[in-house]
Backbone as CSV, one residue per row, in Angstrom:
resi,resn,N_x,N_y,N_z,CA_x,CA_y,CA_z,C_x,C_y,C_z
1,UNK,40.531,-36.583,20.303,40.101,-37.250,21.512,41.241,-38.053,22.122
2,UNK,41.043,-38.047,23.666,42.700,-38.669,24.301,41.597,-39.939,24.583
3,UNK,42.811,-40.699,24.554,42.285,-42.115,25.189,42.413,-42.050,26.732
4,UNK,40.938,-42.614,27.451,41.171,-43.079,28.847,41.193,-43.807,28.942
5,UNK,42.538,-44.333,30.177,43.079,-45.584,30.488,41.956,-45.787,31.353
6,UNK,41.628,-47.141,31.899,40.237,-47.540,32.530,41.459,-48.305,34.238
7,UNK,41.824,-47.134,35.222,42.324,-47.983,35.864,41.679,-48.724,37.452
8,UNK,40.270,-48.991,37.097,38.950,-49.487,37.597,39.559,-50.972,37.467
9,UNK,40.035,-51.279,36.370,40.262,-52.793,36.150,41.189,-53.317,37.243
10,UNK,42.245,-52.734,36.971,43.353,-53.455,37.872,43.007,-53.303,39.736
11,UNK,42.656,-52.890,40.061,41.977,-52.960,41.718,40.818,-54.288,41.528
12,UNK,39.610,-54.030,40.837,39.249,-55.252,40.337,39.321,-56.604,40.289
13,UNK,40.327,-56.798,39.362,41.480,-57.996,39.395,42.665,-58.601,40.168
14,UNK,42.926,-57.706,41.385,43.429,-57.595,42.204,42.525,-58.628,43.016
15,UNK,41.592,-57.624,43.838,40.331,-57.951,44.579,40.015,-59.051,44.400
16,UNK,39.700,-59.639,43.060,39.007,-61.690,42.586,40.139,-61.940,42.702
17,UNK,41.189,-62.121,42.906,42.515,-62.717,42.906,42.722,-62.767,44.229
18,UNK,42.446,-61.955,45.204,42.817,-62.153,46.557,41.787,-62.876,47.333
19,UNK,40.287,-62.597,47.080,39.580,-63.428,46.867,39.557,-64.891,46.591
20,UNK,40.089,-65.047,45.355,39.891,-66.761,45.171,40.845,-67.512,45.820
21,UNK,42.346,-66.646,46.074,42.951,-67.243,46.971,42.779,-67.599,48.183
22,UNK,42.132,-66.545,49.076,41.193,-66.560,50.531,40.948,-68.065,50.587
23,UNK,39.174,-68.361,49.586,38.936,-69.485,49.297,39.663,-70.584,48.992
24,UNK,40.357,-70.622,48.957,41.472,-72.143,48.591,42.279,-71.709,49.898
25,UNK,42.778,-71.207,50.348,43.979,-71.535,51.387,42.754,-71.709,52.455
26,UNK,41.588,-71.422,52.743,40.353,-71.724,53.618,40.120,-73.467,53.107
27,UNK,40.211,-73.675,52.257,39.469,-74.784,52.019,40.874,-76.014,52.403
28,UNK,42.269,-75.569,51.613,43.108,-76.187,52.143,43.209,-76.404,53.450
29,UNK,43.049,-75.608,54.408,43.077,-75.410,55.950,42.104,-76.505,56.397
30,UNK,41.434,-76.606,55.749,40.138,-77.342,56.603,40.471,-78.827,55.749
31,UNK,41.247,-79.236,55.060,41.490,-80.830,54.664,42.568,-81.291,55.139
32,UNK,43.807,-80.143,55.319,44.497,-80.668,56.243,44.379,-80.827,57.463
33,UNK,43.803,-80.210,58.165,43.170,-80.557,59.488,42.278,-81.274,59.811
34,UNK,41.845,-81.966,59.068,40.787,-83.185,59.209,42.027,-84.494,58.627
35,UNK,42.938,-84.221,58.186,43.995,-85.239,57.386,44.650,-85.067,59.276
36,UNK,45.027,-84.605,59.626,45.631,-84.691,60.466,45.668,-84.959,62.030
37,UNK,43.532,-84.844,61.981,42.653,-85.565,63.264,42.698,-86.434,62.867
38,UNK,42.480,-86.929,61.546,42.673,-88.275,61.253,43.800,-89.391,61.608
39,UNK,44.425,-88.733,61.485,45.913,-89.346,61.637,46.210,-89.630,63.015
40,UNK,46.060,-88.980,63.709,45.909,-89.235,65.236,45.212,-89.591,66.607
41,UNK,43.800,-89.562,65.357,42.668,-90.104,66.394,43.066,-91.725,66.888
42,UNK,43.573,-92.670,66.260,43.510,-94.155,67.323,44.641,-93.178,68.271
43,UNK,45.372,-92.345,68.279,46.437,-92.370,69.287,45.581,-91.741,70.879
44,UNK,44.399,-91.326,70.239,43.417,-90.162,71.163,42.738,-91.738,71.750
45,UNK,42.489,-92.701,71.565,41.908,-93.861,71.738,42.390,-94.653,73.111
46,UNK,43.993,-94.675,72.461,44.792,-95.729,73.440,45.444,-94.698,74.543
47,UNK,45.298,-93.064,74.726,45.647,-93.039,76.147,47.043,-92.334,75.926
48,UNK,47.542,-92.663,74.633,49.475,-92.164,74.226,49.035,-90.383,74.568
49,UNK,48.526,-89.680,73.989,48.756,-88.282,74.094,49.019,-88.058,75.536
């Protein structure tokens, strides 16, 4: 009997990996951009922009 390589896995693991990254550079996106309305909202206040 030959051994089958199972290459189902690696696309797989690929896929949750590109995936969980999606999720974090999404989630990063959205704290720096609230870090950074933050940061500038009194300037939105006094009229400077």
């Amino acid at each position: 009997m030959k051994k089958k390589k199972n290459y189902g896995v690696i696309p797989l693991l690929i896929a949750i990996f590109l995936t969980i990254a999606s999720v974090v550079y999404i989630i990063w996106r959205g704290v720096s951009n609230k870090a950074y309305e933050e940061k500038w909202e009194d300037y939105d206040e006094c009229g400077y922009c």
